[in-house]
gemmi code that builds the backbone of each chain (N, CA, C; Angstrom):
import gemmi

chains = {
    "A": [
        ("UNK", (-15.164, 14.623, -12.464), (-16.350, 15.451, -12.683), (-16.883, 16.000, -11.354)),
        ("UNK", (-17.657, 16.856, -11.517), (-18.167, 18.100, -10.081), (-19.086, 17.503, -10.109)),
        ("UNK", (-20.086, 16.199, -10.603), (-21.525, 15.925, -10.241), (-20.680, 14.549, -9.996)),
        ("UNK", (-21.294, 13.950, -7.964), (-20.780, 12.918, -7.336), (-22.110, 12.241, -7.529)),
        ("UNK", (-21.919, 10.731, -7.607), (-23.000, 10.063, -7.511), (-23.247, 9.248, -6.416)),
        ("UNK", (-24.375, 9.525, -5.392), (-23.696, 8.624, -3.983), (-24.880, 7.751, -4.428)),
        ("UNK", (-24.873, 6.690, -4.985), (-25.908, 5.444, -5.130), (-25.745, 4.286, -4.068)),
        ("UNK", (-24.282, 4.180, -4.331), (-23.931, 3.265, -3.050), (-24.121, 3.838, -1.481)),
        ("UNK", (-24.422, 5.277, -1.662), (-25.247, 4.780, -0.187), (-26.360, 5.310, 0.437)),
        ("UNK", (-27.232, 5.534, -0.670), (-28.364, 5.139, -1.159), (-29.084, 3.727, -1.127)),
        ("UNK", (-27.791, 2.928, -2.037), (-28.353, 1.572, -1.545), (-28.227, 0.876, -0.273)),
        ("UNK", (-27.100, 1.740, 0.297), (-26.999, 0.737, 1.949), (-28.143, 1.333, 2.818)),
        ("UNK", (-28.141, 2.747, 2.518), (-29.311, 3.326, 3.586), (-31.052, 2.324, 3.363)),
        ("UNK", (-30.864, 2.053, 1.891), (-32.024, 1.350, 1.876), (-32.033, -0.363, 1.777)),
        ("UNK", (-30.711, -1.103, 2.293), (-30.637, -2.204, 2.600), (-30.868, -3.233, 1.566)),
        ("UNK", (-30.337, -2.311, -0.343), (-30.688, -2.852, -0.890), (-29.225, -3.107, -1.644)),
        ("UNK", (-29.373, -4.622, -2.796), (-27.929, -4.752, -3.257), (-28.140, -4.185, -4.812)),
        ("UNK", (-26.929, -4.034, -5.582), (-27.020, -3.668, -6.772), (-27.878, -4.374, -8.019)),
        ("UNK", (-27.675, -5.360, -7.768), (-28.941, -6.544, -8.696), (-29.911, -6.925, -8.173)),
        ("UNK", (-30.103, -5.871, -7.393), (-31.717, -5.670, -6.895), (-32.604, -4.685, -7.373)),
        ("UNK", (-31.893, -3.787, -7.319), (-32.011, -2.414, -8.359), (-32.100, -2.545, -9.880)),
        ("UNK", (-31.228, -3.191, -9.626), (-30.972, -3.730, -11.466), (-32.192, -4.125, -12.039)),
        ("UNK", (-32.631, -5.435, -11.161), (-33.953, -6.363, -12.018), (-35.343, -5.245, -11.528)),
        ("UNK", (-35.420, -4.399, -10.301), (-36.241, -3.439, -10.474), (-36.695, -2.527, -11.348)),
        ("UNK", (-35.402, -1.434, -11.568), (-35.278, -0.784, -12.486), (-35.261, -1.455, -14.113)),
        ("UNK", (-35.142, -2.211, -14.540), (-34.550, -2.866, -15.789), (-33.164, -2.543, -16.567)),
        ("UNK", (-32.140, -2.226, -15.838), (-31.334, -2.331, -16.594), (-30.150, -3.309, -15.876)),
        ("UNK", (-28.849, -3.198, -16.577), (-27.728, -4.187, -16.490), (-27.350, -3.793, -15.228)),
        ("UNK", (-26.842, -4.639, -14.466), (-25.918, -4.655, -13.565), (-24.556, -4.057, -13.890)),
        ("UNK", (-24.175, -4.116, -15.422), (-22.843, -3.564, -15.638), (-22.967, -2.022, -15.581)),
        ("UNK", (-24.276, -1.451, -16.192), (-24.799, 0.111, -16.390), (-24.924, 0.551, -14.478)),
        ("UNK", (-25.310, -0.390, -13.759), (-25.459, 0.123, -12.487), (-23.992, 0.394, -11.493)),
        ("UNK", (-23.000, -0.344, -12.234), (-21.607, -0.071, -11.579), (-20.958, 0.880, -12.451)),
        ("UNK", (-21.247, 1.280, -13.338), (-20.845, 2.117, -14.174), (-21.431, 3.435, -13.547)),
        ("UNK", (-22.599, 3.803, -13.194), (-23.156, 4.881, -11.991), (-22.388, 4.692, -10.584)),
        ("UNK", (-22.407, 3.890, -10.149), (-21.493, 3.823, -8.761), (-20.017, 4.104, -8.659)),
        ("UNK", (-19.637, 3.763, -9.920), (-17.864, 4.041, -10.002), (-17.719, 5.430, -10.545)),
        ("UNK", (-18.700, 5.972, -10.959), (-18.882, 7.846, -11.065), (-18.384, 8.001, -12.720)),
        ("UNK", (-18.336, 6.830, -13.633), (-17.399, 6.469, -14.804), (-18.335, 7.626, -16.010)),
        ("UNK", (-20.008, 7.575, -15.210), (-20.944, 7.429, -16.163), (-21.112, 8.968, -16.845)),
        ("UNK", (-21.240, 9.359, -18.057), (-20.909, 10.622, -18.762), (-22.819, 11.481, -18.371)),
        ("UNK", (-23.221, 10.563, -18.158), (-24.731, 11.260, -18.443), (-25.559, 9.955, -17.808)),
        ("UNK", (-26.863, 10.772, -17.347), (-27.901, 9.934, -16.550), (-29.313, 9.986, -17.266)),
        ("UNK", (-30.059, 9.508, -17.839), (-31.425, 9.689, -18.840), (-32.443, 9.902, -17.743)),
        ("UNK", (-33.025, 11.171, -17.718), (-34.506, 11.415, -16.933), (-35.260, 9.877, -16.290)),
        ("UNK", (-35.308, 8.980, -17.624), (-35.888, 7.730, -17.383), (-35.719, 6.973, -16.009)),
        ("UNK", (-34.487, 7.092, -16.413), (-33.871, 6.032, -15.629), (-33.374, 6.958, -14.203)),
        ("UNK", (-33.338, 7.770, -13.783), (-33.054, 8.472, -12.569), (-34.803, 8.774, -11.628)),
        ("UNK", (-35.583, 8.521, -12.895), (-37.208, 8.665, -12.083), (-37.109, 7.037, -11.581)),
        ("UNK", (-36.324, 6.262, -12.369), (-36.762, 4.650, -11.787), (-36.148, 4.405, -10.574)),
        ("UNK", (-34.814, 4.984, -10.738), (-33.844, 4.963, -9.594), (-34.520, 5.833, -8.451)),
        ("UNK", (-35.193, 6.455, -8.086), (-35.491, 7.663, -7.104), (-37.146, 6.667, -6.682)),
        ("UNK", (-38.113, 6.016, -7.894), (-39.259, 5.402, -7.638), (-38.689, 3.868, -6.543)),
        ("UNK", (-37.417, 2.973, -7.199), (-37.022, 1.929, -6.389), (-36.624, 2.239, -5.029)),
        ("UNK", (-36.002, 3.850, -4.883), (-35.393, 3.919, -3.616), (-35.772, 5.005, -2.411)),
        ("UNK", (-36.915, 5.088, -3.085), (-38.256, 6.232, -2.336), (-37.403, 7.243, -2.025)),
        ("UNK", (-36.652, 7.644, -2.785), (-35.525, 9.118, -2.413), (-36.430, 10.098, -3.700)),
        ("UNK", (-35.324, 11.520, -3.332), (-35.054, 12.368, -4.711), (-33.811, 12.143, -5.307)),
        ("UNK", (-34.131, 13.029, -6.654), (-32.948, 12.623, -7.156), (-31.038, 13.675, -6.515)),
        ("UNK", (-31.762, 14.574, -5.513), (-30.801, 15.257, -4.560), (-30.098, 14.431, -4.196)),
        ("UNK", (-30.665, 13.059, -3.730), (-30.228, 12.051, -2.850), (-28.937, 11.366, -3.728)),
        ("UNK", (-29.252, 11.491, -4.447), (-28.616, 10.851, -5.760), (-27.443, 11.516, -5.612)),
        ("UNK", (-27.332, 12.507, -6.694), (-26.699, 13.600, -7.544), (-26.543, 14.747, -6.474)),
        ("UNK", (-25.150, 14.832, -6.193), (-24.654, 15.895, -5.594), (-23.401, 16.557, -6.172)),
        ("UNK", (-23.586, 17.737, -6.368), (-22.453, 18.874, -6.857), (-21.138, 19.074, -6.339)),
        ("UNK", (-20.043, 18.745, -6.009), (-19.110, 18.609, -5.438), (-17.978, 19.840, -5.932)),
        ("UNK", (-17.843, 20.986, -5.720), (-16.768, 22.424, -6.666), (-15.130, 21.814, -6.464)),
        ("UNK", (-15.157, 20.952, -5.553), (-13.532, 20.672, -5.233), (-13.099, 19.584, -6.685)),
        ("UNK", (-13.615, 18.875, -6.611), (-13.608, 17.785, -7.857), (-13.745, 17.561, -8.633)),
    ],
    "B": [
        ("UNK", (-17.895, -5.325, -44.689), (-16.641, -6.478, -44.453), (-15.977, -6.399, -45.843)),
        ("UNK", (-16.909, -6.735, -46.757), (-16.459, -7.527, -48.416), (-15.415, -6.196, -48.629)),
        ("UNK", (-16.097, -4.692, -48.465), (-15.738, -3.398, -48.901), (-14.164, -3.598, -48.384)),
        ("UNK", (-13.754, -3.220, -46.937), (-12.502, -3.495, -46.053), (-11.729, -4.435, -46.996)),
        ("UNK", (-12.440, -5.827, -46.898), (-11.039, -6.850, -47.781), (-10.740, -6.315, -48.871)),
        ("UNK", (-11.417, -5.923, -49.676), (-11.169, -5.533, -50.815), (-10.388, -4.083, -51.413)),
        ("UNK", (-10.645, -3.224, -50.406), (-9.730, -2.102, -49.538), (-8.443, -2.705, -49.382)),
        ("UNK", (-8.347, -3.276, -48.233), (-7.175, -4.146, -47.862), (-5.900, -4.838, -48.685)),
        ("UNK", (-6.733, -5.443, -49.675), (-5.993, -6.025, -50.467), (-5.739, -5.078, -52.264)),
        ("UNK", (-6.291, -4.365, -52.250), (-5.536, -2.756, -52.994), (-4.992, -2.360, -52.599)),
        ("UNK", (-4.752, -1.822, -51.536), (-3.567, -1.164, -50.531), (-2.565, -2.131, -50.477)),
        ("UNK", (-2.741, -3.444, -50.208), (-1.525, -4.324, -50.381), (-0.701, -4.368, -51.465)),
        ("UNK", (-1.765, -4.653, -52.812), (-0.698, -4.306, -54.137), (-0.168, -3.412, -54.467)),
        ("UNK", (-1.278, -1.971, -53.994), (0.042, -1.197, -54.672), (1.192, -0.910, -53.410)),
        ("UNK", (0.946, -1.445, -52.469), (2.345, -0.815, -51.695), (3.377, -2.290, -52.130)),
        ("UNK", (2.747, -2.712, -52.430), (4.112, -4.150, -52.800), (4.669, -3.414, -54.114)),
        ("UNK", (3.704, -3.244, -55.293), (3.858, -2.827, -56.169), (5.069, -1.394, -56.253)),
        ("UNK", (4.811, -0.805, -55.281), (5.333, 0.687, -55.421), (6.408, 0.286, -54.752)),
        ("UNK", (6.787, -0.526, -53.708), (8.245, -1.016, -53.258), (9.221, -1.880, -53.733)),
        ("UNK", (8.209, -2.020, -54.709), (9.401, -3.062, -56.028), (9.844, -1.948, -56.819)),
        ("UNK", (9.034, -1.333, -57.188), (9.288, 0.106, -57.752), (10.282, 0.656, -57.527)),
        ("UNK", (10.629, 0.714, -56.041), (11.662, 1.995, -55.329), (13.054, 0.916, -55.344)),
        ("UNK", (12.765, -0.542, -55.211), (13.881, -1.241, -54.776), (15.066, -1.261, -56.574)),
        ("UNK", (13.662, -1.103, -57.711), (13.806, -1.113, -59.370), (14.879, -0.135, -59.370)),
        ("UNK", (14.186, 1.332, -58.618), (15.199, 2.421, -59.309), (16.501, 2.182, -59.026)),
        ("UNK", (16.760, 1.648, -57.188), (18.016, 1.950, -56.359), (18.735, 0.982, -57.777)),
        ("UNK", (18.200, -0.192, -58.139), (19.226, -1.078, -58.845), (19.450, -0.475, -59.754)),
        ("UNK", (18.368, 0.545, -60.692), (18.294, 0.654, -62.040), (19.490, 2.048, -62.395)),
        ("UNK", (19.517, 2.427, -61.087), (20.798, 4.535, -61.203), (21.958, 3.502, -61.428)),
        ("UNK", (22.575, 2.916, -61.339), (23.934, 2.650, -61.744), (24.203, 2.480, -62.737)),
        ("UNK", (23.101, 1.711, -63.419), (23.355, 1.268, -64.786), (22.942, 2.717, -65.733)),
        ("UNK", (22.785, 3.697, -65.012), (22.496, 5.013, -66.040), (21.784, 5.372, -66.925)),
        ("UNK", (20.288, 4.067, -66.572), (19.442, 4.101, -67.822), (18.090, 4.814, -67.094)),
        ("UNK", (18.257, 5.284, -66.271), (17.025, 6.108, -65.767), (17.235, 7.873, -65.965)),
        ("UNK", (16.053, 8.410, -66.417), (15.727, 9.647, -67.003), (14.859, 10.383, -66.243)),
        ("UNK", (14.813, 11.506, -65.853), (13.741, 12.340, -65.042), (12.834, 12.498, -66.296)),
        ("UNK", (11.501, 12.153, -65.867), (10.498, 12.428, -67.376), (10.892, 14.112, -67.849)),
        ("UNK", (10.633, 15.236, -66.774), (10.453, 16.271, -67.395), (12.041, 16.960, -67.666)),
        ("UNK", (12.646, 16.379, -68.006), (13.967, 16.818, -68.229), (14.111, 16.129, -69.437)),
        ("UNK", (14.195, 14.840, -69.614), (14.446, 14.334, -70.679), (16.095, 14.339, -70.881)),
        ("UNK", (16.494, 13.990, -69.716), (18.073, 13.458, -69.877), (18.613, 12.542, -69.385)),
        ("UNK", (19.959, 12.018, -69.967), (20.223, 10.466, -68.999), (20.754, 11.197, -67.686)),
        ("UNK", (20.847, 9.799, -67.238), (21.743, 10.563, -65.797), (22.928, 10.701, -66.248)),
        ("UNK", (23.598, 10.423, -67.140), (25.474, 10.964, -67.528), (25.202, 12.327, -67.134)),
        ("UNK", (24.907, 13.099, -67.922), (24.585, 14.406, -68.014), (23.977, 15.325, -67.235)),
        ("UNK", (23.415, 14.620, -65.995), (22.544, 15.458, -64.584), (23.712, 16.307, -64.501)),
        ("UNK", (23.171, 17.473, -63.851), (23.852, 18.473, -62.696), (24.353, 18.413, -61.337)),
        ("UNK", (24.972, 18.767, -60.832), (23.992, 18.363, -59.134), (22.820, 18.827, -59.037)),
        ("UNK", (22.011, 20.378, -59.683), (20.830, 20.765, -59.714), (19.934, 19.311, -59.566)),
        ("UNK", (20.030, 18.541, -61.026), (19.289, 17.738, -61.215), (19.332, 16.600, -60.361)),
        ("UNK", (20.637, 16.419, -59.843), (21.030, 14.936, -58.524), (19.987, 15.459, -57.515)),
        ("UNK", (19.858, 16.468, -57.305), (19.226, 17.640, -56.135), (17.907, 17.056, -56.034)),
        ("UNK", (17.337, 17.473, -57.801), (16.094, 17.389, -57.690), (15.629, 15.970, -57.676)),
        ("UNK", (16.652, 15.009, -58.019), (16.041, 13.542, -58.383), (16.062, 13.063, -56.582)),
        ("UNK", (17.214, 13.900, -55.755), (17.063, 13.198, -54.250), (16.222, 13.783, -53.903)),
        ("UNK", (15.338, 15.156, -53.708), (13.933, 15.096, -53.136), (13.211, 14.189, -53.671)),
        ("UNK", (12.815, 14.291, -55.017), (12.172, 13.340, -55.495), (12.067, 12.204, -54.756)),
        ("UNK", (13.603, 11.204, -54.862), (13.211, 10.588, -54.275), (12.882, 10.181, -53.028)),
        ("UNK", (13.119, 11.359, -51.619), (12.538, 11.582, -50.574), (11.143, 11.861, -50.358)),
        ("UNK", (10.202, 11.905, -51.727), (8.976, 12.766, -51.662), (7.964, 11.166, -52.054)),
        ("UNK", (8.879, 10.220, -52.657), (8.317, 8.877, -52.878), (8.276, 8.369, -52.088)),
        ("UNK", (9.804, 8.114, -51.068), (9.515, 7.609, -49.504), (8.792, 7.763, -48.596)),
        ("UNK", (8.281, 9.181, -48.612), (7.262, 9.559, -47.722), (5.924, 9.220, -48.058)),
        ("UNK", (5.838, 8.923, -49.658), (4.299, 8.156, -49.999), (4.143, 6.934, -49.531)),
        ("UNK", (5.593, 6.407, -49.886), (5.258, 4.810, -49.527), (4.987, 4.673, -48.002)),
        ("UNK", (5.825, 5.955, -46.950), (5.656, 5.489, -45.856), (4.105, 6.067, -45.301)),
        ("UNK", (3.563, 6.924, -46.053), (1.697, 7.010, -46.432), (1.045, 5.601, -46.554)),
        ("UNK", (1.021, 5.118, -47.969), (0.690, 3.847, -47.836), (0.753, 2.961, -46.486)),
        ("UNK", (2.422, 3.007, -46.234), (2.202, 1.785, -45.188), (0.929, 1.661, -44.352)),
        ("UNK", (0.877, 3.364, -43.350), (0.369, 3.726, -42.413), (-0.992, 3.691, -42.521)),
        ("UNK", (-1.568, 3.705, -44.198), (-2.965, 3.013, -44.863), (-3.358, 1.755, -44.537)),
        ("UNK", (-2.038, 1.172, -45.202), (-1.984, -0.499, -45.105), (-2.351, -0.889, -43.251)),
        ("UNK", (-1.816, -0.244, -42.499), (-1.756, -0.351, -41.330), (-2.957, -0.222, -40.844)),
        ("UNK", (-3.746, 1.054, -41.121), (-5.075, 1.569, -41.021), (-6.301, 0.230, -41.278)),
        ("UNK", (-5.875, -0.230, -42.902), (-6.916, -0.986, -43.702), (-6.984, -2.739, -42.196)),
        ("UNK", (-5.858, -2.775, -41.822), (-5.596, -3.868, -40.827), (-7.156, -3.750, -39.766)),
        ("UNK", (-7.279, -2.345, -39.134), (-7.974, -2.484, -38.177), (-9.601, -2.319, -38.814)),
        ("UNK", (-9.500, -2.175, -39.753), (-10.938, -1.747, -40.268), (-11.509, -3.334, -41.027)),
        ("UNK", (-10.564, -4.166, -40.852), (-10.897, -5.803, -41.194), (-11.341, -6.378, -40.191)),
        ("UNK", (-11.125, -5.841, -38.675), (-11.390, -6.294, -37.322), (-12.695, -5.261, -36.763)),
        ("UNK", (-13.172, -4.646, -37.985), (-14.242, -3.795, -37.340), (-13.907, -2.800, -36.319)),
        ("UNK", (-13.054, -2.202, -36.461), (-12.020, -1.158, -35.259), (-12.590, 0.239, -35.777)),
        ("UNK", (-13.006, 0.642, -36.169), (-13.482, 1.634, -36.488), (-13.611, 3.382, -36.076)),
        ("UNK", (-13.926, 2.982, -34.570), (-13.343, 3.936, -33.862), (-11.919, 3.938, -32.888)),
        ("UNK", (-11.397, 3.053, -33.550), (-10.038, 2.949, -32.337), (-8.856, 3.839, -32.086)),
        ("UNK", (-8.217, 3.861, -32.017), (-7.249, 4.913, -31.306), (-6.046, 4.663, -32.431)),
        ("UNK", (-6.270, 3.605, -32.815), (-5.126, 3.104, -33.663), (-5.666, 3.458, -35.000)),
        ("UNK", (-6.856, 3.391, -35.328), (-7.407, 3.502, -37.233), (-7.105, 5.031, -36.731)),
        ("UNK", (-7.373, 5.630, -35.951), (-7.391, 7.030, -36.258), (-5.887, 7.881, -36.154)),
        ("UNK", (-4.889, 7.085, -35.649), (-3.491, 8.131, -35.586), (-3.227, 7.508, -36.776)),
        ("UNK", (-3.136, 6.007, -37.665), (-2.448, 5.672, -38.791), (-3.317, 6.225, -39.922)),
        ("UNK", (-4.744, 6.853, -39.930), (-5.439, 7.283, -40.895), (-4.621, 9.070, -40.844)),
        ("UNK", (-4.466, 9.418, -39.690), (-3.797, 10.710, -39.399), (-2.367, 10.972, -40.318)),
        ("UNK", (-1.762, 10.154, -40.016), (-0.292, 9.526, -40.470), (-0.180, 9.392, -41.656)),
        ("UNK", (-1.235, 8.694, -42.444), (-1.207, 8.596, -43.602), (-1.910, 9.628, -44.886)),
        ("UNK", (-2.334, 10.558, -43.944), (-2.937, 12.299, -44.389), (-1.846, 12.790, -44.694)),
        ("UNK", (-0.988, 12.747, -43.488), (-0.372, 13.977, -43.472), (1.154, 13.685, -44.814)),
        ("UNK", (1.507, 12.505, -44.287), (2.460, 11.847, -45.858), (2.241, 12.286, -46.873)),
        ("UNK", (0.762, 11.981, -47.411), (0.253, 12.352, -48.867), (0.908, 13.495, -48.617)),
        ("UNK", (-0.011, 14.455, -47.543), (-0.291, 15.789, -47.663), (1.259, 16.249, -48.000)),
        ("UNK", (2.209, 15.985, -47.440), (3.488, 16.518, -47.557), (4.688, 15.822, -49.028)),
        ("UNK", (3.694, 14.863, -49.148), (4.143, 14.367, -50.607), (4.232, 15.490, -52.304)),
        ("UNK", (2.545, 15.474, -51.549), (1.732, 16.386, -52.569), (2.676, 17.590, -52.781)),
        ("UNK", (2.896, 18.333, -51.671), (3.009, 19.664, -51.575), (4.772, 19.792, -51.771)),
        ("UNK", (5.849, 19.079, -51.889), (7.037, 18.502, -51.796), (6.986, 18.104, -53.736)),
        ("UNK", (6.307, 17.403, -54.060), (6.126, 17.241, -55.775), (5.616, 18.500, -56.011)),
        ("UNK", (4.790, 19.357, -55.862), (4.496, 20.550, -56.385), (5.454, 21.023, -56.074)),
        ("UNK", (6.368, 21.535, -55.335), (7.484, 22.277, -55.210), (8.400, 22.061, -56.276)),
        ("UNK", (8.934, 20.675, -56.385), (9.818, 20.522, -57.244), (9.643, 20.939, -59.082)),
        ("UNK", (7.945, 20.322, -59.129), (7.265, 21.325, -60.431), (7.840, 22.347, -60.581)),
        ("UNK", (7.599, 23.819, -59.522), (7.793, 24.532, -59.223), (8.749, 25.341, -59.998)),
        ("UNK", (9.775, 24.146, -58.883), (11.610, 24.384, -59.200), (12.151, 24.445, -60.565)),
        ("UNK", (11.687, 23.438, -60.725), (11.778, 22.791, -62.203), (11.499, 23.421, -63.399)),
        ("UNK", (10.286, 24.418, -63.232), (9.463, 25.345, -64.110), (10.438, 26.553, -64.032)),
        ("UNK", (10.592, 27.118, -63.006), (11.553, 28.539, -62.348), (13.041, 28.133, -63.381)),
        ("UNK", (13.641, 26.803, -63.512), (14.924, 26.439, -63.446), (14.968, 26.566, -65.580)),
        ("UNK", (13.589, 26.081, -65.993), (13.668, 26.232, -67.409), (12.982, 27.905, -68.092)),
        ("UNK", (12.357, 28.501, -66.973), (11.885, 29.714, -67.320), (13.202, 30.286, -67.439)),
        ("UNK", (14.401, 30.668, -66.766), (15.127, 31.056, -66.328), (16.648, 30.540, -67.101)),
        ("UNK", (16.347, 30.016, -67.990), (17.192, 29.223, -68.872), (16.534, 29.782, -70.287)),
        ("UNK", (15.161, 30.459, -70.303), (14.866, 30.813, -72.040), (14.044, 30.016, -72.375)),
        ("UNK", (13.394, 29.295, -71.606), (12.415, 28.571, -72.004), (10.975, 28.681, -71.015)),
        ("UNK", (10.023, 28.946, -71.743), (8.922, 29.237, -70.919), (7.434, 27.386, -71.294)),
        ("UNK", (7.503, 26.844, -70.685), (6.696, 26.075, -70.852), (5.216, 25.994, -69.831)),
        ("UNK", (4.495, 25.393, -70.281), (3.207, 25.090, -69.709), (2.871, 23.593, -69.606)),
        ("UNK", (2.904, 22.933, -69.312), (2.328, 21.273, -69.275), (1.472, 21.181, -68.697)),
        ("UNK", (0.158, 20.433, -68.911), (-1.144, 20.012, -68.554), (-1.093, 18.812, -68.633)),
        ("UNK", (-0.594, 18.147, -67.654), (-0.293, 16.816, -67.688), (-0.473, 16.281, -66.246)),
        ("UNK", (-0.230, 14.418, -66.213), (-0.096, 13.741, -64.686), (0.541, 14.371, -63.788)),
        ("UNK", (1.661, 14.836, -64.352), (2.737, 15.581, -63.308), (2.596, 16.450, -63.048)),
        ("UNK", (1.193, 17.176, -62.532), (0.893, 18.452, -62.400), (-0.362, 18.087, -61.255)),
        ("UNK", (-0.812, 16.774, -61.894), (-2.390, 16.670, -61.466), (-2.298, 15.613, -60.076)),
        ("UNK", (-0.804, 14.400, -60.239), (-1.525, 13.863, -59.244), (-0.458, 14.647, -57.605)),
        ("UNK", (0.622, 15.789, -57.345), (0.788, 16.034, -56.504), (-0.510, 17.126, -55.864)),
        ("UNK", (-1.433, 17.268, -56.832), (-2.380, 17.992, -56.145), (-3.989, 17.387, -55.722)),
        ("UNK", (-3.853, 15.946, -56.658), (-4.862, 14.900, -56.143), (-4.012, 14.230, -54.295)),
        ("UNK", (-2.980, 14.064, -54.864), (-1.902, 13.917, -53.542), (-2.116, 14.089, -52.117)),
        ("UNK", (-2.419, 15.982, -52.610), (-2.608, 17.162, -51.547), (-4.080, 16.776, -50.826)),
        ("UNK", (-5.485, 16.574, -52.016), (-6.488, 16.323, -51.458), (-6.710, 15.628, -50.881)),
        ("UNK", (-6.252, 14.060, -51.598), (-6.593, 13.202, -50.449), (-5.949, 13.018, -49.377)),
        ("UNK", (-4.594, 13.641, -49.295), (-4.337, 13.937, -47.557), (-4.950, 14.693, -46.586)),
        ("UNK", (-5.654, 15.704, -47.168), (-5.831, 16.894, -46.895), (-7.443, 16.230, -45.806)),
        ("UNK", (-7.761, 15.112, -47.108), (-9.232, 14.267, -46.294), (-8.557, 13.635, -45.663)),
        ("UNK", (-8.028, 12.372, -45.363), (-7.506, 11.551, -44.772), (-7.387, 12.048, -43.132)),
        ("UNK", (-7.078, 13.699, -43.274), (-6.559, 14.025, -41.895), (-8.071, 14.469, -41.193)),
        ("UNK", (-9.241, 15.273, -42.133), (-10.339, 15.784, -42.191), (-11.061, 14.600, -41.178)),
        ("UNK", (-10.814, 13.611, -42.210), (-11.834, 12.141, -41.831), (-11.251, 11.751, -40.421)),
        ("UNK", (-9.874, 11.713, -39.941), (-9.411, 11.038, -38.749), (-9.367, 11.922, -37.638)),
        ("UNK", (-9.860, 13.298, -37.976), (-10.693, 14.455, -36.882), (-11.782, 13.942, -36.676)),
        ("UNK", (-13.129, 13.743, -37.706), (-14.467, 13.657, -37.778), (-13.970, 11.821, -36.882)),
        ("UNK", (-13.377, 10.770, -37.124), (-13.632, 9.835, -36.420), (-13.151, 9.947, -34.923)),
        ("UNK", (-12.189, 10.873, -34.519), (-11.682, 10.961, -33.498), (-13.188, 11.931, -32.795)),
        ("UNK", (-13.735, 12.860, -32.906), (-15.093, 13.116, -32.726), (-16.212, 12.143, -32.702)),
        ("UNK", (-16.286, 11.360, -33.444), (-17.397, 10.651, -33.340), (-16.773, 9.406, -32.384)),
        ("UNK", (-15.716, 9.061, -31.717), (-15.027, 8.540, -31.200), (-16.018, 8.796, -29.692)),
        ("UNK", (-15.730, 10.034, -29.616), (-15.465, 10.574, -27.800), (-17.188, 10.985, -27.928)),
        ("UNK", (-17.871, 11.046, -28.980), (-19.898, 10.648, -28.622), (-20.108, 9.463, -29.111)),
        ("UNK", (-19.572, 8.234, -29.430), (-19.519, 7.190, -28.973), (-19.943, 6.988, -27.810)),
        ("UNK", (-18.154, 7.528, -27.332), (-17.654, 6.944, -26.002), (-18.815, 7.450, -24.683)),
        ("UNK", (-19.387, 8.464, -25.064), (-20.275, 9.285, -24.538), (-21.586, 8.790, -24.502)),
        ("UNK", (-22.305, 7.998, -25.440), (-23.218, 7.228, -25.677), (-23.230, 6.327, -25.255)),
        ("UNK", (-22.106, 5.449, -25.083), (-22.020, 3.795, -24.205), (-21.877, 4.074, -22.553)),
        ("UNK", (-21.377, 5.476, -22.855), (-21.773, 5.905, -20.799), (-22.826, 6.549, -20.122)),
        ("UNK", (-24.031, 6.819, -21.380), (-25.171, 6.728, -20.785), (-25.755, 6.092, -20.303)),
        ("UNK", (-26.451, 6.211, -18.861), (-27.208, 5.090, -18.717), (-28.666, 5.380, -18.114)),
    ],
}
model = gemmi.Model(1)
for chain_id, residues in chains.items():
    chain = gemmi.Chain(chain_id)
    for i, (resn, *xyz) in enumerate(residues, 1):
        res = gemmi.Residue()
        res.name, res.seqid = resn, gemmi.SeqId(i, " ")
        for name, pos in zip(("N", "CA", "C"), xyz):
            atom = gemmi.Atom()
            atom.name, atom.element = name, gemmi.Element(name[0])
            atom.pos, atom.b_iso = gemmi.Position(*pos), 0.0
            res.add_atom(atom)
        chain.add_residue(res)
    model.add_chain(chain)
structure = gemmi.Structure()
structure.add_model(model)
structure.setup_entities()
């Protein structure tokens, strides 16, 4: 897919681990490697405002457009 | 669940049922006591026309039974709650398209059969089984293949739904 998800380094820039995020945000640890391994078909508004509120980013930071891939 | 077993084990009898059937005839042609219903002759007296029509025939049964199986096969994963799997949906596919070519393979031979006595001085009409179930045949293949599109779709927004997150 052309939408890259850089979470993982997101989380290193913010010195945080994945089941940290997890019990922040409320969801699974399995749903949070499922975003990091790029597997994931779709992202819910919800949950990308929680992700962007835990990691004082935007969601730019996140979600980047990639045309090669 | 109860629905599936009970599925399951209909599909079992009649494919046992219908393969005792096929194993009946192979024994029963030698002894020369088997008759095509719409002919109404022994086998002494077939044609090759009629050898013709009794070997599609019986190529058009093989392909039901090998329908069934691919049912029987189907009814397997839908006892394990498989529902969307990769497997209920090519043997539900499989077992469409059999009917479907069953169906349409017995209507032909109707067909033939009708053409072969028109054409001899005799004009008939029959409103009968042998008319009705190669075209019940046709339908429910015709779904079978319908339904294992619509699950292969609801398959991949499933699959689409469990990767939301």
């Amino acid at each position: 897919m052309a939408i890259v998800i850089n979470l993982d380094v997101m989380l290193a820039k913010r010195k945080m681990k994945s089941k940290e995020l997890a019990e922040i945000i409320g969801i699974t640890t399995a749903n949070i490697s499922i975003l990091k391994s790029g597997k994931a078909k779709a992202i819910r508004f919800s949950t990308l405002e929680s992700i962007c509120k835990a990691l004082k980013c935007q969601p730019a930071d996140i979600l980047e457009y990639n045309e090669t891939e | 669940m109860k629905k599936a077993i009970l599925f399951k084990t209909l599909v079992d009898i009649l494919y046992i049922l219908h393969f005792i059937g096929l194993i009946g005839i192979i024994f029963i042609i030698p002894f020369g006591t088997i008759n095509i219903n719409q002919i109404n002759m022994s086998v002494e007296d077939w044609s090759l026309f009629y050898w013709s029509i009794f070997i599609v025939s019986l190529f058009a049964y093989i392909i039901f039974l090998r329908g069934l199986y691919f049912l029987r096969k189907m009814a397997r994963f839908l006892l394990t709650n498989k529902y969307f799997s990769d497997d209920t949906i090519v043997n539900l596919k499989n077992s469409g398209n059999n009917f479907l070519y069953t169906g349409i393979i017995s209507f032909a031979l109707i067909v033939v059969l009708w053409i072969s006595k028109l054409t001899g001085g005799k004009f008939e009409l029959i409103y009968d089984n042998n008319l009705l179930i190669p075209l019940f045949l046709s339908i429910i293949g015709m779904f079978f293949i319908i339904q294992s599109n619509a699950l292969n779709l609801a398959k991949g927004i499933k699959e689409e739904n469990e990767l939301t997150v």
